[in-house]
N, CA and C atoms as an extended XYZ file, in Angstrom:
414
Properties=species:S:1:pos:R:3:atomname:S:1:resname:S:1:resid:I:1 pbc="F F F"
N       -47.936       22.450      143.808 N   UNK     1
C       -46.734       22.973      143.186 CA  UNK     1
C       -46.685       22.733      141.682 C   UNK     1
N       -47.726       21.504      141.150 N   UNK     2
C       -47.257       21.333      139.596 CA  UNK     2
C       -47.907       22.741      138.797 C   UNK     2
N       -49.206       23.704      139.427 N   UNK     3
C       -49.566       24.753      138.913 CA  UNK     3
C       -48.420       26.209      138.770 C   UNK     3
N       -47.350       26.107      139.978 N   UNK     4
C       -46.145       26.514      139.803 CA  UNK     4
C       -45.411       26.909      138.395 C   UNK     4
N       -45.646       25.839      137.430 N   UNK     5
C       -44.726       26.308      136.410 CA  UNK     5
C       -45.492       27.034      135.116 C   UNK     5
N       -46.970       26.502      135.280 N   UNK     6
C       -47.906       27.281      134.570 CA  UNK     6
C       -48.048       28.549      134.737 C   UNK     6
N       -48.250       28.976      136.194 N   UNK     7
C       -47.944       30.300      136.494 CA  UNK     7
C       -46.328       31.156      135.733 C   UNK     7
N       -45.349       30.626      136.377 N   UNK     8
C       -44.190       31.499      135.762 CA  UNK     8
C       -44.473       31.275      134.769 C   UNK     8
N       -44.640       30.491      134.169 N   UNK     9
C       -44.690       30.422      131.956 CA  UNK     9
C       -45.771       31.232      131.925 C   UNK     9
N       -46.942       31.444      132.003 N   UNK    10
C       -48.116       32.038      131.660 CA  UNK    10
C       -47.598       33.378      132.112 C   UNK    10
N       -47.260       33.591      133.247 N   UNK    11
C       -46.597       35.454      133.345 CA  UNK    11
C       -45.115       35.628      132.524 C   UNK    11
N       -44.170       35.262      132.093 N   UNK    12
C       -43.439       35.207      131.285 CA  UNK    12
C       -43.978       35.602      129.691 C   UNK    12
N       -44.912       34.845      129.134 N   UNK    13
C       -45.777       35.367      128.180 CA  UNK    13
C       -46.236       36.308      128.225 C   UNK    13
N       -47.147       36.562      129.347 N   UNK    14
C       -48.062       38.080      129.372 CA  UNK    14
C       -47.434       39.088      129.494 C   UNK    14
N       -45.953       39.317      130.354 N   UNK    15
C       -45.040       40.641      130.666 CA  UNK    15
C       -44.982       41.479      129.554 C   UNK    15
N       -44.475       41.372      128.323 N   UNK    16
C       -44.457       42.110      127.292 CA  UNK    16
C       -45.777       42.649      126.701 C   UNK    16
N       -46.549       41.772      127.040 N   UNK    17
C       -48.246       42.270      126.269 CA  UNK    17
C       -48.881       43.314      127.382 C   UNK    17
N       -48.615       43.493      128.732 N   UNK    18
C       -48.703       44.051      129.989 CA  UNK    18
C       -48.096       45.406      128.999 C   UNK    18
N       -46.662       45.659      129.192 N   UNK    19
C       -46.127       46.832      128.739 CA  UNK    19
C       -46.538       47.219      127.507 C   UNK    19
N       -46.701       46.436      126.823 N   UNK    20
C       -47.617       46.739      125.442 CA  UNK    20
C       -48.620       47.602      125.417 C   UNK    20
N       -49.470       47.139      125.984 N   UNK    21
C       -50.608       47.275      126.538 CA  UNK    21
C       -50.505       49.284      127.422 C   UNK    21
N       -49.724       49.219      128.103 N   UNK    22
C       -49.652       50.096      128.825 CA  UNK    22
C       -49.033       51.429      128.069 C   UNK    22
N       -48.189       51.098      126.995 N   UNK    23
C       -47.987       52.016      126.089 CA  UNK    23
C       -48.652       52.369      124.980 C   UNK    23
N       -50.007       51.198      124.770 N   UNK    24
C       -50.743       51.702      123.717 CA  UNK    24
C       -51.906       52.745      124.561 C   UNK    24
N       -51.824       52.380      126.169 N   UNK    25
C       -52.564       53.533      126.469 CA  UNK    25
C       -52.199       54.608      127.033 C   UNK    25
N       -50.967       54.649      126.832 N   UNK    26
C       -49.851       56.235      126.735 CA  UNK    26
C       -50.429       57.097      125.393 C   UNK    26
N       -49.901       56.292      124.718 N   UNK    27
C       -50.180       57.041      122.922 CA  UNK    27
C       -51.895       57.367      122.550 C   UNK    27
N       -52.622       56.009      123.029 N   UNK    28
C       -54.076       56.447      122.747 CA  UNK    28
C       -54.718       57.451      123.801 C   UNK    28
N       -54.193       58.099      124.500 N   UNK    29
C       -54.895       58.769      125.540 CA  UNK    29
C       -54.842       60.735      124.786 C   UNK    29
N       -54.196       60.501      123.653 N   UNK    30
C       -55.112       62.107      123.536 CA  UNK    30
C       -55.986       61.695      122.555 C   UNK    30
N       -56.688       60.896      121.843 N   UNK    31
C       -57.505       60.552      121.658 CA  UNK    31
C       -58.249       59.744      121.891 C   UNK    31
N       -58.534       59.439      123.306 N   UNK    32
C       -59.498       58.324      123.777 CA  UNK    32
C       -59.400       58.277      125.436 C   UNK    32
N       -59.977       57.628      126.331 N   UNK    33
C       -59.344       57.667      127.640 CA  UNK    33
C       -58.386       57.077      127.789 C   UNK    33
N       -57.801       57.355      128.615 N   UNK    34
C       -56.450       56.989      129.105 CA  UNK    34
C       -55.196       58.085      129.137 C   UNK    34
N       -54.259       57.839      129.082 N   UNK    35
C       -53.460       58.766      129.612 CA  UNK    35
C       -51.753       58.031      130.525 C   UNK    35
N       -51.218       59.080      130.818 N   UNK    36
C       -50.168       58.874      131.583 CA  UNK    36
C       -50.289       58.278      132.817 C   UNK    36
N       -51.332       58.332      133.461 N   UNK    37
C       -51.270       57.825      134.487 CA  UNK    37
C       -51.854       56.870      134.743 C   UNK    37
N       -53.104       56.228      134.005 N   UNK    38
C       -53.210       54.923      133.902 CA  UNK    38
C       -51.879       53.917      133.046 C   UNK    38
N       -51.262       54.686      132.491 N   UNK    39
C       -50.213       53.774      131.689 CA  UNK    39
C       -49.015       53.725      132.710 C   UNK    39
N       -48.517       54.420      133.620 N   UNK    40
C       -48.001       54.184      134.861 CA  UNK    40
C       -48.079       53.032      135.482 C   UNK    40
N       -49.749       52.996      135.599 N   UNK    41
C       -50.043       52.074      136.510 CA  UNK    41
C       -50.300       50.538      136.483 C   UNK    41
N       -50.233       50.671      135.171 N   UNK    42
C       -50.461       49.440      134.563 CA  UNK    42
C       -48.818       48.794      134.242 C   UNK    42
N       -48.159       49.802      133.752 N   UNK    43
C       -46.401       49.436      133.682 CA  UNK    43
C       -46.031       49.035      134.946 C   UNK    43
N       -46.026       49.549      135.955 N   UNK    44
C       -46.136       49.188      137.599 CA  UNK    44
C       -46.770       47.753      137.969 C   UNK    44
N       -47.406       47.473      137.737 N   UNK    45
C       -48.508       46.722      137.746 CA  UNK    45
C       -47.737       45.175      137.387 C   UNK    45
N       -46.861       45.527      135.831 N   UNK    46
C       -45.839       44.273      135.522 CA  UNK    46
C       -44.964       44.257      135.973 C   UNK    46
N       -44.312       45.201      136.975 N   UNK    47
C       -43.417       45.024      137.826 CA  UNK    47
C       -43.956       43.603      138.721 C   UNK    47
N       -44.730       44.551      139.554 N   UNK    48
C       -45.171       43.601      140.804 CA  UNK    48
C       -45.727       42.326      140.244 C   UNK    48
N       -46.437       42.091      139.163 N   UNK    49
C       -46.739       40.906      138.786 CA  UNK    49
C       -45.167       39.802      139.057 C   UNK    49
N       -44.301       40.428      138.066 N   UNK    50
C       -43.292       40.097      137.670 CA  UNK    50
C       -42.417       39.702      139.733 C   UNK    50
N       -42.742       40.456      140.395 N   UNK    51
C       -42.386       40.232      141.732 CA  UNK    51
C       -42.989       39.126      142.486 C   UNK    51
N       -44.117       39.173      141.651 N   UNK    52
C       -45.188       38.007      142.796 CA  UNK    52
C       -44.917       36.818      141.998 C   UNK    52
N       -44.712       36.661      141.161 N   UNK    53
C       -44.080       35.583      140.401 CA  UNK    53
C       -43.046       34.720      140.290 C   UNK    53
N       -41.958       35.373      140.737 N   UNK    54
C       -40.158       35.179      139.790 CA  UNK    54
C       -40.078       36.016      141.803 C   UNK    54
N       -40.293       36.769      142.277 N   UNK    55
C       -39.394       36.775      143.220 CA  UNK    55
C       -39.013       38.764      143.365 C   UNK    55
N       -38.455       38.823      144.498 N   UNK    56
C       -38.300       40.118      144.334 CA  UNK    56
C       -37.078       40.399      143.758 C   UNK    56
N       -35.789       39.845      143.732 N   UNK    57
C       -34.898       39.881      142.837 CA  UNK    57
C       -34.994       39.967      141.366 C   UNK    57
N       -35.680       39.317      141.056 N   UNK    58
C       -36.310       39.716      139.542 CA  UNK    58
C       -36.855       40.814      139.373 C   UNK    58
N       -37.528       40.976      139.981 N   UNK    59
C       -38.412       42.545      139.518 CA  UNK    59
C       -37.134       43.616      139.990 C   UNK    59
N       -36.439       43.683      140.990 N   UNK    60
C       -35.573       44.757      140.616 CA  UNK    60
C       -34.304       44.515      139.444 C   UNK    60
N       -34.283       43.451      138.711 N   UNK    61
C       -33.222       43.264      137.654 CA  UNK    61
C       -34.321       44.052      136.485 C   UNK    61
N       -35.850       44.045      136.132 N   UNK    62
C       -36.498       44.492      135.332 CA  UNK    62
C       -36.507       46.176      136.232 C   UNK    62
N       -36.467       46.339      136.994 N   UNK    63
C       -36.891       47.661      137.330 CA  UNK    63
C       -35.610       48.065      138.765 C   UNK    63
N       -34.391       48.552      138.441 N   UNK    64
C       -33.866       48.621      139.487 CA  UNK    64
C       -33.763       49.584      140.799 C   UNK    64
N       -34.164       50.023      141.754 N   UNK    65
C       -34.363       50.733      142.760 CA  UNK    65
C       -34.031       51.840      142.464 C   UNK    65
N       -32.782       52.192      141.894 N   UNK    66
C       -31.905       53.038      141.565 CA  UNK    66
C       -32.846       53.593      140.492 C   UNK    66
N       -32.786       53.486      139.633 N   UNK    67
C       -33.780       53.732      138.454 CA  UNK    67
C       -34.827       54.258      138.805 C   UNK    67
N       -35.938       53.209      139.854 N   UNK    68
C       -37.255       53.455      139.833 CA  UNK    68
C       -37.213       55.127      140.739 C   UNK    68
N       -36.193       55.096      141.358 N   UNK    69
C       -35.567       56.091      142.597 CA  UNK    69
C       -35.503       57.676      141.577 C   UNK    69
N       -35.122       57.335      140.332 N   UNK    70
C       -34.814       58.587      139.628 CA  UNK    70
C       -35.347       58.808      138.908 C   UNK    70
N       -36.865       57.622      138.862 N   UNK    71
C       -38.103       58.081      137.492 CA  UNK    71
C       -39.093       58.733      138.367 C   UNK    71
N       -39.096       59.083      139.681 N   UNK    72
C       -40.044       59.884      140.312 CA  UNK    72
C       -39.816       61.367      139.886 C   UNK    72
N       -38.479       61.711      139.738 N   UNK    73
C       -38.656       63.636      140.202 CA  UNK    73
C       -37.780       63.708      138.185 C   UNK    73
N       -37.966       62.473      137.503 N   UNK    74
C       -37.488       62.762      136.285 CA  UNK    74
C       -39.055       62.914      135.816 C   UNK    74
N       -39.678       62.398      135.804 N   UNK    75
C       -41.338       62.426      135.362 CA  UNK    75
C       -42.065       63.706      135.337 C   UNK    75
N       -41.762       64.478      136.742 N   UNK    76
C       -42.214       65.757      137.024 CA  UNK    76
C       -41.017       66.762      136.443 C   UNK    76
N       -39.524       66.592      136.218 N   UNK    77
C       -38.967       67.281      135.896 CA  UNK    77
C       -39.474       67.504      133.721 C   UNK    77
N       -40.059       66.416      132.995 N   UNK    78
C       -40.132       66.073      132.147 CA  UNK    78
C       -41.787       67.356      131.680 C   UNK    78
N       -42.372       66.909      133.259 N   UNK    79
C       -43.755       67.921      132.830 CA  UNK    79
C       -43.524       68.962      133.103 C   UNK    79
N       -42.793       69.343      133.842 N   UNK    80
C       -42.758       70.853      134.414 CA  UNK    80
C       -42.013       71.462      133.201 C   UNK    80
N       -40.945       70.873      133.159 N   UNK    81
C       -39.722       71.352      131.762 CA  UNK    81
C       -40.655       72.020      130.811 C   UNK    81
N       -41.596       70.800      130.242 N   UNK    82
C       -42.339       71.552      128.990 CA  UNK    82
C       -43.392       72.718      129.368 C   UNK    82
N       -43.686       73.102      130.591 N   UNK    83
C       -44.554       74.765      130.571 CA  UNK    83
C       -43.513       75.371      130.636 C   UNK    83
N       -42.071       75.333      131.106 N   UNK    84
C       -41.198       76.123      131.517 CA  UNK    84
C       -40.598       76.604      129.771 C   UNK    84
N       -40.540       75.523      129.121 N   UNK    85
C       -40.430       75.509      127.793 CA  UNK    85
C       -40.791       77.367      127.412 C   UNK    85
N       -42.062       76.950      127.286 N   UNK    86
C       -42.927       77.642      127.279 CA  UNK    86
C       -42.929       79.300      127.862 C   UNK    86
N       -42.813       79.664      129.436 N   UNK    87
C       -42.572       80.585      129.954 CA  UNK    87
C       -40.671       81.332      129.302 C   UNK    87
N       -40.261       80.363      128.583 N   UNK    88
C       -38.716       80.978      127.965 CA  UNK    88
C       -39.128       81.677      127.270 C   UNK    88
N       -40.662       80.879      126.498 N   UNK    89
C       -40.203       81.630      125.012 CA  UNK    89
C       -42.157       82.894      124.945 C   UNK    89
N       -41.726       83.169      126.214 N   UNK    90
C       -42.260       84.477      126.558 CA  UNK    90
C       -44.248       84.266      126.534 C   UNK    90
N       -44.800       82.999      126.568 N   UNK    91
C       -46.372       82.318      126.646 CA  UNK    91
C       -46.309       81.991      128.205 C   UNK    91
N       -47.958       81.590      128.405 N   UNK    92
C       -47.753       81.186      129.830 CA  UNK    92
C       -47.390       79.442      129.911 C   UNK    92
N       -47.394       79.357      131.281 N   UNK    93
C       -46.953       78.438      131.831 CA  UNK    93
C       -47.479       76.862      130.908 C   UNK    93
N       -47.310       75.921      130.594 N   UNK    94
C       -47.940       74.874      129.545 CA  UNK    94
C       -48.937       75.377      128.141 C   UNK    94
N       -48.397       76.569      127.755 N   UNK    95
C       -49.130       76.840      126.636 CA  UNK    95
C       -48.301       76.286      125.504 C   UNK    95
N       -48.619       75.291      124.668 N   UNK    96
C       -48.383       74.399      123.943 CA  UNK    96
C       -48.256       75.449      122.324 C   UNK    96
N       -48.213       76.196      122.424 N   UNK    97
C       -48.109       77.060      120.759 CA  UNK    97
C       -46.628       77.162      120.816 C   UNK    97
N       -46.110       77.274      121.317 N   UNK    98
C       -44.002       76.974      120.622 CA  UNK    98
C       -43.966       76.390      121.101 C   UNK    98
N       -44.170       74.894      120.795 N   UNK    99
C       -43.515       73.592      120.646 CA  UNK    99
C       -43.742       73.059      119.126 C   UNK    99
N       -44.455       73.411      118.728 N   UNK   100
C       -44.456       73.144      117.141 CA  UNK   100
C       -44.689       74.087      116.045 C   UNK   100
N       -45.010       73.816      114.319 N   UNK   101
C       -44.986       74.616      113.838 CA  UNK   101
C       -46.545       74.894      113.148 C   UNK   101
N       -47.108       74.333      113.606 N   UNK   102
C       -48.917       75.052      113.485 CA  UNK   102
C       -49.606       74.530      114.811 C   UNK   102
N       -50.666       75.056      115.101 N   UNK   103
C       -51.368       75.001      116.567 CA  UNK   103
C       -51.358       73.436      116.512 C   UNK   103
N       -52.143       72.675      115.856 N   UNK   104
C       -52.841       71.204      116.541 CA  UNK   104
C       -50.995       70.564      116.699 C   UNK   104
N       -50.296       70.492      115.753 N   UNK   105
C       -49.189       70.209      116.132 CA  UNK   105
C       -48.121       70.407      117.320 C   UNK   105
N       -48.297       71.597      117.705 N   UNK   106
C       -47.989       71.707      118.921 CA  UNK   106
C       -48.724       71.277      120.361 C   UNK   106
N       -49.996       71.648      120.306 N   UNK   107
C       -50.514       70.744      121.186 CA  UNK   107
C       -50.960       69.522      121.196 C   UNK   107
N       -50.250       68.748      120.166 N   UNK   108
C       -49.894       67.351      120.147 CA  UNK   108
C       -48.742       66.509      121.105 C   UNK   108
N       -47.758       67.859      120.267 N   UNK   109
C       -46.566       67.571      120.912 CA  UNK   109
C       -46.615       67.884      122.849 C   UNK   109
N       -47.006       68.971      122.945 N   UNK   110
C       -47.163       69.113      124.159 CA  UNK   110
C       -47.813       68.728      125.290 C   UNK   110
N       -49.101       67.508      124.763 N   UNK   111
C       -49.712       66.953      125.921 CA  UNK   111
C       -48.952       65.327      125.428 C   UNK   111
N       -48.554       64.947      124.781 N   UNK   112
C       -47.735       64.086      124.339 CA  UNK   112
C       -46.460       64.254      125.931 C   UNK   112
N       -46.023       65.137      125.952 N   UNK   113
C       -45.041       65.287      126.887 CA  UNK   113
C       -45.174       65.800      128.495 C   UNK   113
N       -46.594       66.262      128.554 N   UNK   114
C       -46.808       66.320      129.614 CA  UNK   114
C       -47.273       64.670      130.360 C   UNK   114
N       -48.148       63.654      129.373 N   UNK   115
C       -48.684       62.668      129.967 CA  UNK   115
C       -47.466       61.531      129.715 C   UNK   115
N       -46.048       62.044      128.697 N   UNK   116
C       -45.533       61.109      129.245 CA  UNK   116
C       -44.132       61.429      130.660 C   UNK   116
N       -44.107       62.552      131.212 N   UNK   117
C       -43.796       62.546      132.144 CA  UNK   117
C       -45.192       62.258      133.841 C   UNK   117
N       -46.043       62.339      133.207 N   UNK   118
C       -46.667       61.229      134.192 CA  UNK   118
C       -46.648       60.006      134.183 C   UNK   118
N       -46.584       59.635      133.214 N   UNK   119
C       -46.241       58.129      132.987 CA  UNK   119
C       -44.690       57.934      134.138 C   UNK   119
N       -43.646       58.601      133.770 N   UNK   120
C       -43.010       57.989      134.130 CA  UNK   120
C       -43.118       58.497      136.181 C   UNK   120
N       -43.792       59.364      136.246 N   UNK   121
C       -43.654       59.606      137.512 CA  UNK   121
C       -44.417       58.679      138.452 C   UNK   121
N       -45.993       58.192      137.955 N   UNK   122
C       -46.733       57.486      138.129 CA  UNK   122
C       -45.980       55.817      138.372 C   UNK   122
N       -45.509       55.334      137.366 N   UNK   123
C       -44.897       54.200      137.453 CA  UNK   123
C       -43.602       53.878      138.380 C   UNK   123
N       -42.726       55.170      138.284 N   UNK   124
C       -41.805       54.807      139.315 CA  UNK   124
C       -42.307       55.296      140.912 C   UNK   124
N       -42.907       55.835      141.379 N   UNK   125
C       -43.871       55.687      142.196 CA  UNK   125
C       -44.570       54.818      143.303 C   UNK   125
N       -45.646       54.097      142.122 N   UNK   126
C       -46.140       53.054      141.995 CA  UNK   126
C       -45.085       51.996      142.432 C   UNK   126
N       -43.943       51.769      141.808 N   UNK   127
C       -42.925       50.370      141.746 CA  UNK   127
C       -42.160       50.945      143.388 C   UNK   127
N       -42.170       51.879      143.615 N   UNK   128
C       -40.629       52.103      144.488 CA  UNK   128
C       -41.801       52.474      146.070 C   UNK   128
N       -43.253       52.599      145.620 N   UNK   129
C       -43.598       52.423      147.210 CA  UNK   129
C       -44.434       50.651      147.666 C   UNK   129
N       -44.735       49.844      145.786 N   UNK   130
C       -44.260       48.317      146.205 CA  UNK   130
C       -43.005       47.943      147.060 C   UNK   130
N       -41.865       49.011      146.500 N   UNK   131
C       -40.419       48.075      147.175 CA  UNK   131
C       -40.282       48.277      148.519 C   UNK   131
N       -40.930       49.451      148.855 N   UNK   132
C       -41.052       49.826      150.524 CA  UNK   132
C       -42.102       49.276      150.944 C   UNK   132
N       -42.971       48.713      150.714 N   UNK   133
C       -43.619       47.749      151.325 CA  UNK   133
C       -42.984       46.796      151.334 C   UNK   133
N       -42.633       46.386      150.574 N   UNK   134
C       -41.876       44.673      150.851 CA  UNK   134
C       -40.724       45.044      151.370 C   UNK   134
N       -39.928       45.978      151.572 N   UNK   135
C       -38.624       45.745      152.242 CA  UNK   135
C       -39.445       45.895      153.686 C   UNK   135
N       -40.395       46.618      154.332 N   UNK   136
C       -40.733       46.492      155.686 CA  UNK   136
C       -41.229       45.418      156.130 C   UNK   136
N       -41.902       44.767      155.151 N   UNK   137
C       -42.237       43.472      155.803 CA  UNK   137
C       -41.229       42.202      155.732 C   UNK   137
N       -39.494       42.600      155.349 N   UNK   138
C       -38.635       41.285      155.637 CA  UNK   138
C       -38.202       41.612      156.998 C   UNK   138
């Protein structure tokens, strides 16, 4: 039990560098690997840490059911939105040329918003079929 408090202090430290971490590979993923859905999974990832640690009460005060419940079909509503964007303003379906005001700019902006509605679909996901596992096994 005295390794007990090393653990919570040592994950207490790392939680923020975890999400850190997971958003620098949101942003670096149109230029490099990575992407929305490894950054999901890795945000997910400090949930459950944060669960196996501190308890399951904790991890839903950082991530609440409710929430994780409405970042699934907000994630896909977030990617779909931006081709639909798109099909308004008379292009096909995710064609990224009206979203900005010269080409690379727009398809900046536009895979920018497609990978971060995977992000969030990926992560709440990820967190809310942890919570259904652990609620079946109390």
């Amino acid at each position: 039990m005295s390794l007990d408090l090393i653990i919570r202090v040592g994950t207490k430290l790392i939680l923020p560098f975890i999400l850190l971490f997971a958003l620098y590979v949101q942003f670096h993923g149109d230029f490099g690997p990575g992407g929305g859905f490894q950054a999901g999974v890795i945000a997910a990832g400090m949930v459950i840490l944060a669960a196996i640690t501190f308890g399951m009460d904790a991890a839903k005060r950082i991530a609440p059911p409710r929430l994780v419940e409405f970042m699934v079909p907000l994630g896909v509503l977030i990617y779909a939105g931006t081709g639909v964007v798109a099909l308004l303003m008379g292009r096909n379906f995710l064609d990224y040329s009206v979203l900005g005001h010269d080409p690379v700019h727009a398809r900046e902006l536009g895979i920018f918003l497609v990978e971060a509605g995977v992000l969030v679909t990926v992560s709440g996901t990820m967190t809310a079929l942890f919570y259904a596992f652990v609620e079946r096994g109390r």
